[in-house]
C-alpha positions in Angstrom: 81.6 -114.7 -92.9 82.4 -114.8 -89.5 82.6 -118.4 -88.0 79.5 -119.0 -85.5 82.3 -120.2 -82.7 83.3 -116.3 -81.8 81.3 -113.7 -80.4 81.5 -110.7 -81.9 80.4 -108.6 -79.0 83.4 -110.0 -76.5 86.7 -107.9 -76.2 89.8 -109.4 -77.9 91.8 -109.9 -74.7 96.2 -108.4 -75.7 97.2 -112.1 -73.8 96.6 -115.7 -74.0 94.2 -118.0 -71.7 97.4 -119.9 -70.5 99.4 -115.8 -69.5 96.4 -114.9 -67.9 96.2 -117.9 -65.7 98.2 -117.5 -62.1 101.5 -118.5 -62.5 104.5 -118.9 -59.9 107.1 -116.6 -59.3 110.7 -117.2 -61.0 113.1 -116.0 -59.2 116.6 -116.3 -60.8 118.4 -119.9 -59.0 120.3 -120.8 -62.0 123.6 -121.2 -61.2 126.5 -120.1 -63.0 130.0 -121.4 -62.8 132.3 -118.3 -61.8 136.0 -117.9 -61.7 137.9 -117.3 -58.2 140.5 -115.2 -57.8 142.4 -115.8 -54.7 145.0 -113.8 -52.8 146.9 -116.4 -49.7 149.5 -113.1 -48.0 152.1 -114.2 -45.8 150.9 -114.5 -42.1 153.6 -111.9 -40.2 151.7 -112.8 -36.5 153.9 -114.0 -33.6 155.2 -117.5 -34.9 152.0 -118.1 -37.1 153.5 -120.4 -40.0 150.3 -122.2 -41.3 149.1 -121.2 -44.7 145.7 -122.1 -45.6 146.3 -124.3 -48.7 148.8 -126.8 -49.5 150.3 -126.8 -53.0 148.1 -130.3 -53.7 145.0 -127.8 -52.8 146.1 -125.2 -55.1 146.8 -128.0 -57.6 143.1 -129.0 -57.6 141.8 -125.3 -57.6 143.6 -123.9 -60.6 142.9 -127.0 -62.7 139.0 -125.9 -61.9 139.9 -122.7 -63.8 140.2 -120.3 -60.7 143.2 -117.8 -59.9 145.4 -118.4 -56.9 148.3 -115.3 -56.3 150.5 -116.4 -53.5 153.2 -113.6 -51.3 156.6 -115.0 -51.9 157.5 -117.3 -48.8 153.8 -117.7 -47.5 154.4 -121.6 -47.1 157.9 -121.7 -45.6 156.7 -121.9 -42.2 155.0 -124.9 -43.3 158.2 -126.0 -45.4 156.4 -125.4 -49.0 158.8 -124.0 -51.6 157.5 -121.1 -53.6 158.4 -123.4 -56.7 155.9 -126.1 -54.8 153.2 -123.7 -55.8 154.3 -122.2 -58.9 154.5 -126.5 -60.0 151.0 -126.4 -58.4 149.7 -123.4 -60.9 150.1 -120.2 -58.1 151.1 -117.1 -59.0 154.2 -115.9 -56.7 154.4 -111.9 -55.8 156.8 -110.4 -53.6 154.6 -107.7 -53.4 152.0 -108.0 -50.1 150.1 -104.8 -52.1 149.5 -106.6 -55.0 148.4 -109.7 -53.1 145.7 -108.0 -50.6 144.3 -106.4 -53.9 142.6 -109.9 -54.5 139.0 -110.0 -54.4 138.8 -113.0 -52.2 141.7 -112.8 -49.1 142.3 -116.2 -47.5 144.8 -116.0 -44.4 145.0 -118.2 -40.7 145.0 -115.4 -38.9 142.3 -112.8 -38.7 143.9 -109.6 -41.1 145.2 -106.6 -39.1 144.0 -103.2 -38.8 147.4 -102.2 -41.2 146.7 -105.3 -43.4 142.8 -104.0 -43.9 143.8 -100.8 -45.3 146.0 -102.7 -48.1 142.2 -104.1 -48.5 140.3 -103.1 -51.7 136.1 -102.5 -51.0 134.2 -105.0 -51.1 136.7 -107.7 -50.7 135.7 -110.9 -49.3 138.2 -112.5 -46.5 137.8 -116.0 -45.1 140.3 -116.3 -42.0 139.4 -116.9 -38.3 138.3 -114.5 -36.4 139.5 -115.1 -32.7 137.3 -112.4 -31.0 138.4 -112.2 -28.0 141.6 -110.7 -29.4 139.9 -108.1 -31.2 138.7 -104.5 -31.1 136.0 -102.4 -32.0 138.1 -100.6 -34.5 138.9 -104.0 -36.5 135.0 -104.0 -37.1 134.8 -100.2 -37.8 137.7 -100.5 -40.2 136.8 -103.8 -42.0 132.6 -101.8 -42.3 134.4 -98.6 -44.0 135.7 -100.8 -46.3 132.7 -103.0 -47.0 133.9 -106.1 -47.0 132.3 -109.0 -46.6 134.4 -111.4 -44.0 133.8 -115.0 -43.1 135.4 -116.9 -39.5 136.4 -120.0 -40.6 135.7 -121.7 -37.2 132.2 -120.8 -36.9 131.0 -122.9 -40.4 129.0 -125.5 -39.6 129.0 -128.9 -41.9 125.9 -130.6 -42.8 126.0 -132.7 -38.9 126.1 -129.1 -37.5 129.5 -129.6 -36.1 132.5 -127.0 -36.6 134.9 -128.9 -38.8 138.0 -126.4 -38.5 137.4 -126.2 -34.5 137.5 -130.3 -34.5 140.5 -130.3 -36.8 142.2 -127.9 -34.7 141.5 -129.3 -31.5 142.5 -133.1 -32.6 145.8 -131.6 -33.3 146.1 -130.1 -30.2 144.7 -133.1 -28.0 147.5 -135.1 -29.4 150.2 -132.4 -29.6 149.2 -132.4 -25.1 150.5 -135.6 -24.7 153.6 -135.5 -26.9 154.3 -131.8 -25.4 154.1 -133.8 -22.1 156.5 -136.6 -23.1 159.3 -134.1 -24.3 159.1 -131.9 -21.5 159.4 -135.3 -18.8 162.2 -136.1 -20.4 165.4 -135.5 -18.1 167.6 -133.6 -21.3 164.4 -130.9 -20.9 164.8 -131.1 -16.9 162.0 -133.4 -16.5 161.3 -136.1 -14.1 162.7 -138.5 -16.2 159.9 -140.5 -16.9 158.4 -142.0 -19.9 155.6 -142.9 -21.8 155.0 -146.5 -22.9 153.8 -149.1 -20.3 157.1 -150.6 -20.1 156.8 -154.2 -18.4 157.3 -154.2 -14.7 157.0 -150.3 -14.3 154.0 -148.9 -13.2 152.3 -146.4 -16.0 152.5 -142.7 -16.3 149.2 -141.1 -14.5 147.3 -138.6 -16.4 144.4 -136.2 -15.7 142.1 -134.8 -18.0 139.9 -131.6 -17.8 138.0 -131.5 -20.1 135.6 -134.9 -22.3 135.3 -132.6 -25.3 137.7 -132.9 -28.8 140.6 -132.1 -27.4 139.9 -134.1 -24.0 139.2 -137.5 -26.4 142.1 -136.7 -28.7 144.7 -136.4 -25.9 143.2 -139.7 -24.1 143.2 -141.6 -27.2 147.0 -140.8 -27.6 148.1 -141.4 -24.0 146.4 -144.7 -24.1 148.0 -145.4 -26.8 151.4 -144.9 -25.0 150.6 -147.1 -22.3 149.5 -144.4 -20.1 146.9 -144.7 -16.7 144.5 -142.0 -17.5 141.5 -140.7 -15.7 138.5 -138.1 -17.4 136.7 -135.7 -15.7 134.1 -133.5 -17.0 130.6 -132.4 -15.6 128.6 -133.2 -18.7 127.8 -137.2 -18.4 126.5 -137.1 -21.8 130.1 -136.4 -22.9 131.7 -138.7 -20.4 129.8 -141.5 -21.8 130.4 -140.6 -25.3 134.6 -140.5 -24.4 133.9 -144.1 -23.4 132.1 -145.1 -26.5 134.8 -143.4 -29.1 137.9 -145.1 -27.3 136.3 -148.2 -27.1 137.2 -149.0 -23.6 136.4 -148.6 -20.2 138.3 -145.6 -18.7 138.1 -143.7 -15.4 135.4 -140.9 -15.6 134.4 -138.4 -13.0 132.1 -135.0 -12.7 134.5 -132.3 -11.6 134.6 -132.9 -7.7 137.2 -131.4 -5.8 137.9 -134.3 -3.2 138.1 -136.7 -5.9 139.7 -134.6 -8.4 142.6 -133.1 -5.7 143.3 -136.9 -5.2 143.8 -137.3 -8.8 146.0 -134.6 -9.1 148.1 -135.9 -6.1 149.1 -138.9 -7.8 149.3 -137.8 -11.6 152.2 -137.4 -13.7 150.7 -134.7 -16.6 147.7 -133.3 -16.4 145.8 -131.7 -19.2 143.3 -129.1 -18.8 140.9 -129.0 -22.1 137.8 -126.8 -20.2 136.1 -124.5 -22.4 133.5 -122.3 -21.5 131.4 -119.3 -22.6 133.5 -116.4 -22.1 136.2 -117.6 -20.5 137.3 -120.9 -19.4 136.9 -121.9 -15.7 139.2 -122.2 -13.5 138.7 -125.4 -11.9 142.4 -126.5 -10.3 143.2 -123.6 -7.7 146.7 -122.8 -6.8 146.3 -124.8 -3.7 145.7 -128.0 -5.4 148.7 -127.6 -7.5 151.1 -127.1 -4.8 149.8 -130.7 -3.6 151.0 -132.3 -6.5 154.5 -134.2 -7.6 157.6 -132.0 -7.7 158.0 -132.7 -11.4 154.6 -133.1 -12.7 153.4 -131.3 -15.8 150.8 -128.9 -16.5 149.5 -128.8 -20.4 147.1 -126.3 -20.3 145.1 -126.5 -23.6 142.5 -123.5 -22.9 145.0 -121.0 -21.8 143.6 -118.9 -24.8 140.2 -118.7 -23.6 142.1 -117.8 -20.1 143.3 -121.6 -18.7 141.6 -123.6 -16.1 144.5 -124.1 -13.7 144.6 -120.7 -11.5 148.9 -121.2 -12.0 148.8 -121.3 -15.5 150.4 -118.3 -17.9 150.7 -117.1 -21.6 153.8 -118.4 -22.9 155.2 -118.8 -26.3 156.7 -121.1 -28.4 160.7 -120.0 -27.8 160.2 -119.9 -23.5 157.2 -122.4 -23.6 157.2 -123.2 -19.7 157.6 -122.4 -16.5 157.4 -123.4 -13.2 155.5 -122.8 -10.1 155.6 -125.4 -6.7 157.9 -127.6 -8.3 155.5 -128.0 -11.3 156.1 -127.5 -15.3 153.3 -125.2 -16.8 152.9 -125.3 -20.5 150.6 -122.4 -21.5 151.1 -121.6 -25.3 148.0 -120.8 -27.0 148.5 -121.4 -30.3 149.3 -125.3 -30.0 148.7 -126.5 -33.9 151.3 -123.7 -34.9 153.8 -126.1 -33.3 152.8 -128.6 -36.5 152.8 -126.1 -39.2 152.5 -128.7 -42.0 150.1 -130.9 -40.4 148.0 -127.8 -39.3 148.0 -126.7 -42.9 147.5 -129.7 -44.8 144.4 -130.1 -42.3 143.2 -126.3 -43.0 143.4 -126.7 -46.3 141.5 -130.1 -46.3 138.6 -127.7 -45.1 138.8 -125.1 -47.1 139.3 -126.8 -50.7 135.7 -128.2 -50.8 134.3 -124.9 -49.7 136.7 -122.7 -52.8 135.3 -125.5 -55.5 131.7 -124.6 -54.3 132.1 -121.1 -54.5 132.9 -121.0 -57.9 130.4 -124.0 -58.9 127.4 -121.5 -57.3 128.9 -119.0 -58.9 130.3 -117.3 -56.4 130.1 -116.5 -52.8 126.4 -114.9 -53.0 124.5 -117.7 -54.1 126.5 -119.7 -51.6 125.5 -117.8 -48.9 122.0 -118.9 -50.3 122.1 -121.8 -50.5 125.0 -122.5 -47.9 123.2 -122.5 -44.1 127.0 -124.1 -42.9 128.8 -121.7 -44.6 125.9 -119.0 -43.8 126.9 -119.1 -40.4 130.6 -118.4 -40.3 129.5 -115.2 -41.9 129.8 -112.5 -39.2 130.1 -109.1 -42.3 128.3 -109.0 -45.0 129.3 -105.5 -47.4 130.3 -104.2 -44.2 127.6 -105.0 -42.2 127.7 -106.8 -39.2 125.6 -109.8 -39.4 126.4 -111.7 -36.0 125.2 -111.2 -32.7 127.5 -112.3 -30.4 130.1 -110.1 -32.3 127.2 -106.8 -31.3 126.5 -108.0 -28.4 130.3 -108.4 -27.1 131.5 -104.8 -28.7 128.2 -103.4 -28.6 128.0 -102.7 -32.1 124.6 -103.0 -34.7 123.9 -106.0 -36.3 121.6 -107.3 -39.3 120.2 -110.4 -39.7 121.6 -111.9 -42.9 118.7 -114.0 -43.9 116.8 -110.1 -44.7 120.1 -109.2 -46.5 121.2 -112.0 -48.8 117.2 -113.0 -50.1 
């Protein structure tokens, strides 16, 4: 007897009213907890002695489960002991092979074209990549390889700032103004002045170029020594927000040449902290220096981007200054080297939360997808390029990364 519900003369459909109703796509967004293995190789660059995490960092990676193999004497620059990070749970190799065979490469310094060779494919490295000091080839070789590289000072946080840029130029807006005390002081041949608004002496004068990071950091601290200081910077917005961050009322000024050559005249140290596109520009010419004190002292902060005093030159850390018209020009480039272990332990500060995310997501895939801060220090991706002003500036072909990674 067939019950008077069902119709005979209907087809017996193979699925179910509720399958054969439109459902919505699952894509696979489940995240799964991964385990990092991470190679840290000594940095052999020109007096580089940062190392990207401190033993404390290390501490707080392995206890998550991950890997870390550290080159024997990585973290003496910084004045961490190999047994600091074997107490800390590394692994210490005095092999460099064995340590570039990692499959995620963390270093300061972007890798050379020898160090990419020791490479295995598809290796991820996380370092900066300073590209004005690089080649076509370093592209070419890091592509044969497939690796997939991220610049640390291009990730963006959630504000859409660059943390490891700020970090780094903090560090060096201080380190200006202490650079500048040493070097006035008569046992380095200075003018024998000092820092410190002692009472009945009139203040040391300083110029800043520059109302950016490095410009705020390097005003805070000479205020803080008692110094007369005086801002100058052709954004307004910037100059206003220099006032509101030190809390006080300071000389500012756009960038004019009668008012800045009569700054100049009467300063003690001035700081040059101009960044620009391609190249920084030069704003004090070599005339204007000659007009000032026999003595004076030049800290020029964005000599690596080319310097904004026309007098200023490359120098390092062992002959760090010279002298044109009577003047002291500092021109090392690599400032925060000078603080190793502060430089470090601030690195390092930046990179932990990012390693502990990596292996939360699962790995670095699913943080690229989720990521859009970390998306954008990406700049190779399996070996292909994936930012534009790295084609544009080598001529090279890039992808967009948001058609590779969904």
């Amino acid at each position: 007897m067939v019950p008077a519900t069902k119709h005979m003369d209907q087809p017996s459909s193979p699925f179910s009213k509720q399958q054969l109703l439109p459902q919505e796509e699952t894509l696979e967004v489940i995240k799964q907890k991964g385990e990092l293995f991470i190679g840290i190789p000594k940095e052999n660059l020109f007096q580089e002695k940062r190392i990207c995490l401190t033993p404390d960092a290390v501490n707080a990676i392995t206890a998550h489960g991950h890997r870390v193999m550290i080159e024997s004497g990585a973290g003496e620059g910084a004045n961490y002991s190999d047994i600091d990070y074997t107490n800390a749970g590394a692994e210490i190799v005095r092999d460099t092979k064995k340590v570039f065979s990692c499959p995620l490469i963390l270093k300061v310094e972007p890798p050379t074209l020898h160090e990419i060779e020791l490479l295995n494919p598809q290796t991820t490295v996380i370092s900066a990549l300073q590209i004005k000091t690089q080649s076509k080839q370093y592209f070419e070789a890091m592509a044969k390889k497939r690796i997939t590289a991220i610049a640390f000072e291009y990730i963006r946080d959630d504000d859409g700032k660059y943390p490891a840029v700020r970090s780094l130029s903090e560090i060096a807006g201080i380190s200006s103004i202490l650079i500048a005390a040493e070097l006035m002081a008569a046992t380095n041949k200075g003018n024998g002045l000092m820092f410190g608004n002692i009472s009945g002496v009139p203040p040391v004068e300083v110029v800043i170029l520059g109302a950016g990071t490095v410009g705020e950091f390097a005003a805070r601290s000479a205020l803080g020594l008692g110094a007369n200081i005086k801002v100058f910077d052709n954004s307004i917005t910037k100059l206003r927000n220099i006032q509101t961050s030190l809390n006080q009322t300071v000389y500012t000024s756009t960038i004019q040449p009668k008012n800045l050559l009569k700054a100049l005249k009467r300063c003690d140290v001035a700081i040059g902290a101009v960044r620009g596109k391609d190249r920084s520009p030069t704003i004090v010419s070599s005339a204007m220096v000659e007009n000032m004190k026999k003595g004076a002292v030049i800290i020029d902060v964005s000599i690596d981007m080319g310097g904004c005093f026309e007098t200023s030159e490359i120098t390092t850390h062992n002959k760090p200054v010279i002298e044109k018209f009577g003047v002291l020009h500092y021109g090392v480039p690599n400032i925060p080297a000078r603080y190793p272990r502060t430089s470090s332990i601030s690195i390092s500060n930046i990179f932990t939360p990012y390693l502990l995310k990596l292996g939360e997501d699962g790995g670095l895939e699913n943080s690229l997808r989720f990521d859009k801060g970390l998306r954008n220090g990406l700049y190779m991706y399996h070996g292909i390029l994936t930012n534009k002003s790295v084609g544009d500036w080598f001529g090279l072909n890039f992808s967009d990364i948001n058609f590779l990674i969904f």
